[in-house]
C-alpha positions in Angstrom: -8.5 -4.5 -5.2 -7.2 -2.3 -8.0 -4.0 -0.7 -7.5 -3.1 2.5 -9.5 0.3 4.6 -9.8 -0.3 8.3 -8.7 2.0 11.6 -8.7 2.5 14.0 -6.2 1.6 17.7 -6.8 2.9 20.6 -4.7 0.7 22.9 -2.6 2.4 26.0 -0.9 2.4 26.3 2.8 2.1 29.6 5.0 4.7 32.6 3.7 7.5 33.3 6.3 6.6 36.5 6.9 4.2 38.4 9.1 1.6 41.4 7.4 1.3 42.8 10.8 5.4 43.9 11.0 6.2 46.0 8.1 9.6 45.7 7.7 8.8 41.8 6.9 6.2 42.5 4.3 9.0 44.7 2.3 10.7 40.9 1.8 9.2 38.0 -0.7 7.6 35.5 1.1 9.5 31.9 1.2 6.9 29.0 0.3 7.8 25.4 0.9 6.6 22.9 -1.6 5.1 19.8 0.2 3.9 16.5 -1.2 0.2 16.3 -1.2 -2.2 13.2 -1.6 -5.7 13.3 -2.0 -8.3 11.5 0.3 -10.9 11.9 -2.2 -8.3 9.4 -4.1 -8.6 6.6 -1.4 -11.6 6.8 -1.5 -12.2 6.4 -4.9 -10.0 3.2 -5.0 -11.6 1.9 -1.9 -15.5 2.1 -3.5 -17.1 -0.5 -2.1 -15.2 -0.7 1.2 -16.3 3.4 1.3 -20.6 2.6 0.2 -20.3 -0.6 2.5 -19.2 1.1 5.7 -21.7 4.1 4.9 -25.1 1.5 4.4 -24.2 -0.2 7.6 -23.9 3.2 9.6 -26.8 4.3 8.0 -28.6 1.4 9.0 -28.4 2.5 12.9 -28.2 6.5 12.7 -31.7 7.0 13.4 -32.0 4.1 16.0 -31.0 4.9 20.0 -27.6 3.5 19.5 -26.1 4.4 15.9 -23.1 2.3 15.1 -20.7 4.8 13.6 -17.9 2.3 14.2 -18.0 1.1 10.5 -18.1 4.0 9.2 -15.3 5.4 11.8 -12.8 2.4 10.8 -13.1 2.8 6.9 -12.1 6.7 7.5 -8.8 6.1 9.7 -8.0 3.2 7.5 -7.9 5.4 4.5 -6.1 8.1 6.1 -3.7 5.5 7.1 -3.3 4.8 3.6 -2.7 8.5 2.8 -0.4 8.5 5.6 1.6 5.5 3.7 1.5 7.3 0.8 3.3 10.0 1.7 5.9 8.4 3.4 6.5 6.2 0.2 6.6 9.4 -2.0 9.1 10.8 0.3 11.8 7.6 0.5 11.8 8.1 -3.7 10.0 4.5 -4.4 6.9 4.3 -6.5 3.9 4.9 -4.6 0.6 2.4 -4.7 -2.9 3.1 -3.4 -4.7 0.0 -1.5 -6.2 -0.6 1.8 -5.0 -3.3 3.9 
């Protein structure tokens, strides 16, 4: 499994400040930068795991009992990995993608 080095890039997050009171509108709203990781980049580092898990759920969706459970697994798994991710970026180490 290939293992690459990835950055995090900021996204804002909701202003502090309401548009329905007008005295808070008068005042710049705060953003918060947070660290974001993509899915999408699982994913793509998890190919054949990803088209595996799709084929054999395909295989049973138009059958009387679809088996979404390999399908189900790869996705949790690879937010599991996003989930690690973050945490990694966030205790300053470097930061890997790979599914366990």
């Amino acid at each position: 499994m290939a293992l690459v080095s990835t950055t995090a890039i900021t996204t804002l997050t909701k202003p502090t400040h309401s548009a329905f009171d007008p005295e808070q509108t008068k005042k710049p709203p705060v953003y918060a930068y947070v660290p974001y990781s993509s899915l999408e980049s699982v994913i793509e580092l998890n190919k054949e795991a990803y088209y595996l898990a799709l084929r054999q759920t395909q295989g049973t969706i138009r059958t009387e009992t679809p088996n979404w459970q390999p399908w189900l697994v790869f996705f949790l798994r690879s937010l599991a990995e996003q989930v690690r991710h973050l945490e990694q970026y966030g205790s300053g180490r470097g930061v890997w993608y790979g599914l366990k």
